[in-house]
Structure formats: structure tokens, C-alpha cells
C-alpha positions as CSV (number, residue, x, y, z in Angstrom):
1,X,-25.1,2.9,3.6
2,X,-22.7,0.3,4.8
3,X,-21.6,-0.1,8.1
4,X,-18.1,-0.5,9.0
5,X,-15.9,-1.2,12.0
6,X,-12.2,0.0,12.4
7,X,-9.9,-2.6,14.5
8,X,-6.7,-0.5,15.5
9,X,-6.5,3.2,16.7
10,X,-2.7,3.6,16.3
11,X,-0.5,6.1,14.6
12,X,-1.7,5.7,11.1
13,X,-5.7,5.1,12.4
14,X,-6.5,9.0,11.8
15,X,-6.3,8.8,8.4
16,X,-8.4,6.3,7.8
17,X,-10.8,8.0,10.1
18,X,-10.4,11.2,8.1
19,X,-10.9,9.2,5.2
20,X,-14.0,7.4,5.9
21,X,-15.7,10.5,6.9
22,X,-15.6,11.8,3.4
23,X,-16.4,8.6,1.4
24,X,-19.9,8.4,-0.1
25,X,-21.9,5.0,0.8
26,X,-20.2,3.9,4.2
27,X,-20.3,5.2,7.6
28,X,-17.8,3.7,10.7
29,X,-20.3,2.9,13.7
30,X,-17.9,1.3,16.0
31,X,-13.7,1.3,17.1
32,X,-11.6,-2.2,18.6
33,X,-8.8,-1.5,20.2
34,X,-6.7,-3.8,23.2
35,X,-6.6,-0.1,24.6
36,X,-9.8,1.1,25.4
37,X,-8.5,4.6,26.5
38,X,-7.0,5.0,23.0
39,X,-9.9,3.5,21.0
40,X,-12.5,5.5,23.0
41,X,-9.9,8.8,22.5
42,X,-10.3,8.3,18.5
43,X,-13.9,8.0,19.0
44,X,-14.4,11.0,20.7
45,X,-12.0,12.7,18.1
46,X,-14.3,11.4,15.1
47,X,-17.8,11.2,16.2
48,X,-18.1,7.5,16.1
49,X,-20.5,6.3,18.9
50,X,-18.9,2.8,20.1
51,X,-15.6,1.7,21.6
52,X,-14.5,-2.4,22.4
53,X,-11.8,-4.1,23.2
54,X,-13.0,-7.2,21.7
55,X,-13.2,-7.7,17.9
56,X,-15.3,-10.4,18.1
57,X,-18.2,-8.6,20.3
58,X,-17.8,-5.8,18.5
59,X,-19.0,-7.7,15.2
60,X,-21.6,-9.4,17.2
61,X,-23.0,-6.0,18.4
62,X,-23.2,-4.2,15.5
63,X,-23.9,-6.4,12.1
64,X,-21.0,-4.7,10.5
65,X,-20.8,-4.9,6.5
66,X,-17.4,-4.6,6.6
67,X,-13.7,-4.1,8.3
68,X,-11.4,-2.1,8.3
69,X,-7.8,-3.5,10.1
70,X,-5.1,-1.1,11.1
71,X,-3.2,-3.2,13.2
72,X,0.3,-5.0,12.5
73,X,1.0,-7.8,10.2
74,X,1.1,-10.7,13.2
75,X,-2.5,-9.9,13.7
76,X,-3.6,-9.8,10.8
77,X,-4.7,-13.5,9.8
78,X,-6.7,-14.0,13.2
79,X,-8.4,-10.6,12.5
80,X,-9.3,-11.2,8.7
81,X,-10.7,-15.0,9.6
82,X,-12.6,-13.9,12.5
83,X,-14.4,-10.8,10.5
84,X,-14.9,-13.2,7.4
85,X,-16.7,-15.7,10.2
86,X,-18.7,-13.0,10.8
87,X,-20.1,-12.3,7.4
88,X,-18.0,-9.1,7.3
89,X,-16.1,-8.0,4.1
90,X,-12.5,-6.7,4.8
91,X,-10.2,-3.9,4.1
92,X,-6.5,-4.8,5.7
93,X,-3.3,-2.5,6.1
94,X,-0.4,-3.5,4.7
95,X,2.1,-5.7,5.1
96,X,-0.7,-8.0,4.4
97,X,1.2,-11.2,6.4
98,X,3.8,-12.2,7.6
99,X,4.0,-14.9,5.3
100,X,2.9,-16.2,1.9
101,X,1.5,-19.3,3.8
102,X,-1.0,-17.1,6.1
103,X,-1.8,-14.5,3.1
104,X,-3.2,-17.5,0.8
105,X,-5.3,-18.9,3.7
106,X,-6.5,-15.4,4.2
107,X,-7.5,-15.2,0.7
108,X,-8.6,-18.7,0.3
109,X,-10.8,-18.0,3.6
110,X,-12.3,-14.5,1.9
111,X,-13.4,-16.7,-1.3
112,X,-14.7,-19.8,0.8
113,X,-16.6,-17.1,2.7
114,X,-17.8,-15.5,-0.6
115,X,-16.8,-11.9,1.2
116,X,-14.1,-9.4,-0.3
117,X,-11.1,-9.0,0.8
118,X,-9.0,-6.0,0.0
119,X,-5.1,-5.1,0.8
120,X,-4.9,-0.8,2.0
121,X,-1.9,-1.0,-0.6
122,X,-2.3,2.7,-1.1
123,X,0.7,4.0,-3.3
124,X,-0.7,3.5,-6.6
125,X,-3.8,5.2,-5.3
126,X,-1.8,8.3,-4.6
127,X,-3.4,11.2,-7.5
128,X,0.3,12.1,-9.1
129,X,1.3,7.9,-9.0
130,X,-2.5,7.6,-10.4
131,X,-2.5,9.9,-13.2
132,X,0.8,8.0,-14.2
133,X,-0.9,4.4,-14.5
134,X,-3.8,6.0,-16.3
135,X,-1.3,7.5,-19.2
136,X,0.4,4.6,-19.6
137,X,-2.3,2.1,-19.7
138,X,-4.3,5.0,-22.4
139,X,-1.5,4.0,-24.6
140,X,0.4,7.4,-24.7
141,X,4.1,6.5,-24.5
142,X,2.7,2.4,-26.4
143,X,3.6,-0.4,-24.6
144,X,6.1,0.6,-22.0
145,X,9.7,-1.3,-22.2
146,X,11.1,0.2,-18.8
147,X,10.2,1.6,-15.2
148,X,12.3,3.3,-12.7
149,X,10.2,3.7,-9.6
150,X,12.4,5.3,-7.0
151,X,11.6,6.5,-3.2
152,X,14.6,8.1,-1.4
153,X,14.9,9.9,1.3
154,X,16.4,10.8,4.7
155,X,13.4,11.5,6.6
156,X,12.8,10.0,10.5
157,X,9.8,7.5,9.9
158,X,11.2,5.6,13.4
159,X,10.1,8.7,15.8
160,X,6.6,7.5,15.1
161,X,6.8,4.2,14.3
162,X,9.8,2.8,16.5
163,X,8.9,-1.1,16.2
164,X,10.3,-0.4,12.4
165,X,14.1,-0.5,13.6
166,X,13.1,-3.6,15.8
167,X,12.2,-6.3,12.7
168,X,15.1,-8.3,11.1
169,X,13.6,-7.1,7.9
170,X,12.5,-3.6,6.8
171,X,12.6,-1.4,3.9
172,X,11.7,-4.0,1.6
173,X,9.0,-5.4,3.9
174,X,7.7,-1.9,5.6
175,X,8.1,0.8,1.8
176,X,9.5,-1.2,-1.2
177,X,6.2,-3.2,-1.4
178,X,4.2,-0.1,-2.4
179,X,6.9,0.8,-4.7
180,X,7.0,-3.0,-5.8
181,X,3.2,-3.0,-6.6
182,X,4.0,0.7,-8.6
183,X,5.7,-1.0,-10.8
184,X,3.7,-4.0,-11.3
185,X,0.6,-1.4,-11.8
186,X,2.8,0.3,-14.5
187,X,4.6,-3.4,-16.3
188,X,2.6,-6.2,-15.5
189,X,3.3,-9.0,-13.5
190,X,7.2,-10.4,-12.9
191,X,8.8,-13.3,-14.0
192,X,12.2,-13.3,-11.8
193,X,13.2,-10.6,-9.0
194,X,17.0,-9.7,-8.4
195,X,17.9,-7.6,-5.4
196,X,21.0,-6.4,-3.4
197,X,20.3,-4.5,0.4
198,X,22.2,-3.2,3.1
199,X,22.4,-1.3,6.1
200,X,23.6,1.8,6.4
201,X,21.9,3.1,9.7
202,X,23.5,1.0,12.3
203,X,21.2,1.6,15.2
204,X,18.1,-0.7,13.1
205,X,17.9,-4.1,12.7
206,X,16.7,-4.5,9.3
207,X,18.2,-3.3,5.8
208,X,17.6,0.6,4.7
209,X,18.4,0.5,1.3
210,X,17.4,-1.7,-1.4
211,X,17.9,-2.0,-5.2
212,X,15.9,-4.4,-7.1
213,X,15.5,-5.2,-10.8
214,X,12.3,-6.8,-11.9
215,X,12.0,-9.1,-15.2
216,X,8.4,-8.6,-16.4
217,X,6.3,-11.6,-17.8
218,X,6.2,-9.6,-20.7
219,X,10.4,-9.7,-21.2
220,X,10.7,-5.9,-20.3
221,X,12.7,-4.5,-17.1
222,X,12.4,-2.2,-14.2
223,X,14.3,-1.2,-11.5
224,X,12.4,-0.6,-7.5
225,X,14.9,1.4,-5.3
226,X,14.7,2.6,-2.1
227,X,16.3,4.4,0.6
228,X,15.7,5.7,4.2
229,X,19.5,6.7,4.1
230,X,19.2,9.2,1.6
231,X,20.6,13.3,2.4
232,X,19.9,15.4,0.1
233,X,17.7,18.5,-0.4
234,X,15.1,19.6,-0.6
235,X,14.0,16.3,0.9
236,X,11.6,14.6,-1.2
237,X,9.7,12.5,1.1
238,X,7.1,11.0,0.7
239,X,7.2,10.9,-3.0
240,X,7.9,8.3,-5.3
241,X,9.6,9.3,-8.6
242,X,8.6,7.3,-11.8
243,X,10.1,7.4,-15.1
244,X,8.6,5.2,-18.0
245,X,10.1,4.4,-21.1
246,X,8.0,3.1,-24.3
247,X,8.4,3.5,-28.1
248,X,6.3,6.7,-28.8
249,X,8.0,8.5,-25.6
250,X,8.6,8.8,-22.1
251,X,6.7,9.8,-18.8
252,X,8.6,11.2,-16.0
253,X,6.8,11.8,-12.5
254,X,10.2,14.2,-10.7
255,X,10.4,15.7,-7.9
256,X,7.8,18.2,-6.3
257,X,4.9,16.1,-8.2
258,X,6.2,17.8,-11.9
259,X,4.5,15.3,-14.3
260,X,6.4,15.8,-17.9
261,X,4.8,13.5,-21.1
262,X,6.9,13.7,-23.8
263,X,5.3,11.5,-26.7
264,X,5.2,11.5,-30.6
265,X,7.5,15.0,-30.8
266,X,5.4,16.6,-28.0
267,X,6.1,17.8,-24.4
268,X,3.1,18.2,-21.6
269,X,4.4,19.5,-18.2
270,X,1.8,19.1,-15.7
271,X,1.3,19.9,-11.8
272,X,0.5,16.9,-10.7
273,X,0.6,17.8,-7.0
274,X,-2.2,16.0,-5.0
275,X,-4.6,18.5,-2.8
276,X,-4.1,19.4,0.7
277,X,-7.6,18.4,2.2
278,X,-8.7,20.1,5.3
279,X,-7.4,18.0,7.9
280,X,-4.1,16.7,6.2
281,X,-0.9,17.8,6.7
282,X,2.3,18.0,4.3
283,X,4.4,16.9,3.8
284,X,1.8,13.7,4.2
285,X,-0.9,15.0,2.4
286,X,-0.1,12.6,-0.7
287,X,-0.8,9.7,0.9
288,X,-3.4,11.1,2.8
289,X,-5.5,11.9,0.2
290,X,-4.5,8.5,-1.0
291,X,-6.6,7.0,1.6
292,X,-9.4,8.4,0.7
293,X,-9.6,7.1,-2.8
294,X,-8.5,3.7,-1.5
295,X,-11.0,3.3,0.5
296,X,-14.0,5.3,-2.1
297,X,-12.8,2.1,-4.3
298,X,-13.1,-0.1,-1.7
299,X,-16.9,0.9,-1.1
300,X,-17.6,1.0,-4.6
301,X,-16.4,-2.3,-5.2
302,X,-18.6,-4.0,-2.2
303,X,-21.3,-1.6,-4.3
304,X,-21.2,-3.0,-7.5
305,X,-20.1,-6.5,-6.7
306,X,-16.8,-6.0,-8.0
307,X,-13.5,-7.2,-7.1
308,X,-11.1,-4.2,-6.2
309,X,-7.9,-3.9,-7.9
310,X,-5.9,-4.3,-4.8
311,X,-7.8,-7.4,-3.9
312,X,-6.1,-9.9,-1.4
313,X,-5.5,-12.2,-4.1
314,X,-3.9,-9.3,-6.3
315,X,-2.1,-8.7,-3.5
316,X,-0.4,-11.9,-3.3
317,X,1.6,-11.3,-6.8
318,X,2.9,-7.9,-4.7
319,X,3.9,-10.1,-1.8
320,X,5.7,-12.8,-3.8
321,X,8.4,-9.9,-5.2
322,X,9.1,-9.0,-1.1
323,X,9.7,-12.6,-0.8
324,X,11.7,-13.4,-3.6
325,X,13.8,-9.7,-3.0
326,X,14.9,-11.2,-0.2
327,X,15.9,-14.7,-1.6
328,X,17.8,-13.0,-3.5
329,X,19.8,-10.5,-1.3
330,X,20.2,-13.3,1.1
331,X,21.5,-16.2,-1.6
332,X,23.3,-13.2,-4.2
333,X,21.0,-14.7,-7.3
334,X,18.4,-13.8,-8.9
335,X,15.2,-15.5,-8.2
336,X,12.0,-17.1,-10.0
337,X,8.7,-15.7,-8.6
338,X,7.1,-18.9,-9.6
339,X,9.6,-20.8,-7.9
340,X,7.9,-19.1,-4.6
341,X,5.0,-20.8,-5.1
């Protein structure tokens, strides 16, 4: 049984508490949090035994095989190095850094340390966005030629996360990167990145809408939207639609989780809703249960001595499209992702 440590009881920490308690081969022992009245709260909550305020001690206590950080991007180099020096694997939320400079160093540090280092990028861990990435890469549709991966929606994500309207960047930065690394899961890496944002809801700093065309290495296209400015109903958050084009058909992932394959003169419509576990909630419960797979992976990989596919250093290709995005909103061009380093 591996023994793990959690560093960072805020608003999304639940899930991953939920979540840990129903993976097979790794147990949480211990919470970190600045605030000890919150960390010793979620402890309480989840049956975990110890509460500190120190990340350090609290690796120094317990001989933890791995981490598990929940806390915000500016933390999270510090945090990764500091559990690495301790001998600890890692597991870290998303956005993975602040910068490309800090996410290489964290990944450079996670090899140097021999240790894993996995990125919670848990979209294309969701079941429906999962059973999507299996059909195409079985071969169903052939080699797909285009990718529309679209999240829209007017839904309030500020009421419970307000330091999103604070940042100069946002929806790009804070969503698109999970629909970013969709697509990559779906087309392969990219060669260039074109993007166009804007604002529409005046009382954030950042952008809340983005549209972004992606040139594959392989010469094929797809296109990442994204809006928090979206009305419509029914609301569809917090689903991502898919459609996929290739020369023996088409897979569409629409609204409500209705999975349609239509392939060599066939059609296969499929609920591909994901199910409500016992302590999730909808209209969450997709990336809920997301979380537990994500992190199932996560042990299995440290299992097996495997390198999970959301590695740190996969992770980096996922980061380099955020960056060059916004290159090219800022500049109106479209932008290299090898010119990004």
C-alpha cells in the first residue's frame, strides 16, 4: 500500500479526497495546509489521521511514497522540488506552472531525482472524453483528419473560485488547457497554434472566450474553443463536446454525453454518460469521477514502474499550446510551438 500526503485543502481538495478513498493500492495518511483549521476540518471529514502546516515536516514525519498537490500554480515549483528532495513521487493540479521555465526544472528535477512526476490534467480522463480517445486510437473512424473540441457555457465558476477573475490571463490558462490536451490526446502533437480571445464579461481581468486552431505534426487541423460567456439552454456545463472526422467516418460526443459512431455505412448511438458515484454531485459528477481514474492511473503507474500518460514531461507539450495561444492573440499571428522552446 503506498502512502500518500495531500498539500492543499481548498475548494477542489474533496475530490481528490473522495477519490483516493476508492483507489486500490494507496491510502492518504497525512493533510498540509497554511490553515490548520481547514486542513484539520478535511481530516476529520475523511478519516485521515494527521494535520500540518508544514510540507516539509510533514514528509519528514511520515516517509510518504508520494504527493499529491492541490494548491495554485505559484506554489507549485517549491512544492514539487521539496517533495522530490524528499524521495516522494508527485501528483500536481493543474496549471502545472506559471511558466515553461519552472515546468522544465520541475521535470528535469523529477528525472534527476529518478521519482514520477505526474500533471492531475483530468479531462481526457473523464469516461465519455475516454471512450472517445479509445475509438479513435482502435482505428474505427482511420486516421482522423479533424477535431472540434468545444466547451461552452454560462455557468458561474467565480462564486467558488473568485481569484479566477483576478489573473491577467484566464480561460485559456484556467479550461482551454484541458481542452488543449483533448485534442492533442485525439491528433497528436502540434506544429503551430493560432488563436484569437476576448472579453466579454467586463467585471474579470482575463479573456473569457477563446478560439484556437491547432496545425498537427501530422498536417491535419483542429479547432479548441471555449467560452464562460456562453447562454444558452439547457446549459451544458461541464461537458466538452468532440466531433472527429477520419476517412471511414465520424465520432460525435453532443450534448448530454450522446456518443454517435458513424463508420463504414454504420451508425452506433451510445450513452456515454459517466456514473454518479455516491458522494458526487451533478452537474460535477463528470469530472468527479474523473478523478478517480486519474489518480487509479497514477497508482498503477508508481505500481508497475511506468511512466503515466499525463506525465510532467507530457505535460509540457500541453503547456507549450497555452503559451503559444497567447502569442498569438497578443501579436494577431500564428505561432510555431517549436519556436517556444
Amino acid at each position: 500500500m503506498l502512502k500518500g500526503g495531500i498539500i492543499g485543502t481548498g475548494f477542489f481538495a474533496a475530490n481528490h479526497l473522495n477519490g483516493w478513498k476508492a483507489v486500490e493500492g494507496a491510502e492518504i495518511v497525512a493533510l498540509c495546509d497554511l490553515d490548520q483549521q481547514k486542513a484539520r476540518a478535511a481530516a476529520d471529514s475523511f478519516g485521515v489521521a494527521h494535520v500540518h502546516t508544514d510540507a516539509g515536516g510533514m514528509m519528514r514525519a511520515h516517509g510518504l511514497d508520494f504527493v499529491d498537490i492541490i494548491t495554485t500554480a505559484p506554489s507549485h515549483r517549491p512544492l514539487v522540488e521539496l517533495a522530490l528532495s524528499h524521495g516522494a513521487h508527485v501528483i500536481c493540479q493543474k496549471p502545472f506552472a506559471e511558466s515553461m521555465a519552472d515546468a522544465r526544472a520541475m521535470v528535469e528535477a523529477a528525472e534527476t531525482a529518478g521519482k514520477t512526476l505526474m500533471v492531475h490534467e483530468n479531462f481526457r480522463w473523464q469516461s465519455p472524453v475516454r471512450r472517445v480517445i479509445e475509438l479513435v486510437r482502435s482505428g474505427r473512424i482511420g486516421m482522423p483528419f479533424f477535431c472540434r473540441a468545444s466547451f461552452r457555457s454560462g455557468y458561474d465558476v467565480f462564486s467558488g473560485q473568485p481569484y479566477l477573475a483576478e489573473g491577467a490571463r484566464f480561460i485559456i490558462e484556467d479550461l482551454g488547457i484541458h481542452v488543449l490536451d483533448i485534442a492533442r490526446a485525439i491528433m497528436g502533437d502540434v506544429a503551430r497554434v493560432s488563436a484569437v480571445t476576448t472579453r466579454i464579461n467586463q467585471k474579470i481581468n482575463g479573456e473569457d472566450v477563446a478560439t484556437i486552431l491547432l496545425t498537427h505534426e501530422s498536417g491535419m487541423a483542429s479547432v479548441v474553443d471555449c467560452s464562460y460567456a456562453t447562454r444558452r439552454a439547457p446549459e451544458t456545463f461541464p461537458e466538452t463536446l468532440l466531433e472527429i472526422d477520419g476517412p471511414k467516418g465520424t465520432i460525435r460526443l453532443d450534448a448530454g454525453y450522446r456518443l454517435t459512431v458513424q463508420a463504414e455505412g454504420a451508425e452506433e448511438v451510445i450513452d456515454a454518460a459517466p456514473p454518479l458515484l455516491p458522494w458526487a454531485e451533478r452537474p460535477w459528477h463528470n469530472i468527479q469521477e474523473s478523478v478517480v481514474t486519474i489518480q487509479q492511473h497514477f497508482t498503477d503507474s508508481l505500481s508497475a514502474g511506468t511512466a503515466p500518460e499525463t506525465s510532467g514531461a507530457d505535460n509540457l507539450k500541453t503547456l507549450v499550446l497555452v503559451e503559444a495561444a497567447y502569442v498569438s492573440a497578443a501579436q494577431g499571428r500564428s505561432v510555431a510551438t517549436d519556436s517556444l522552446g
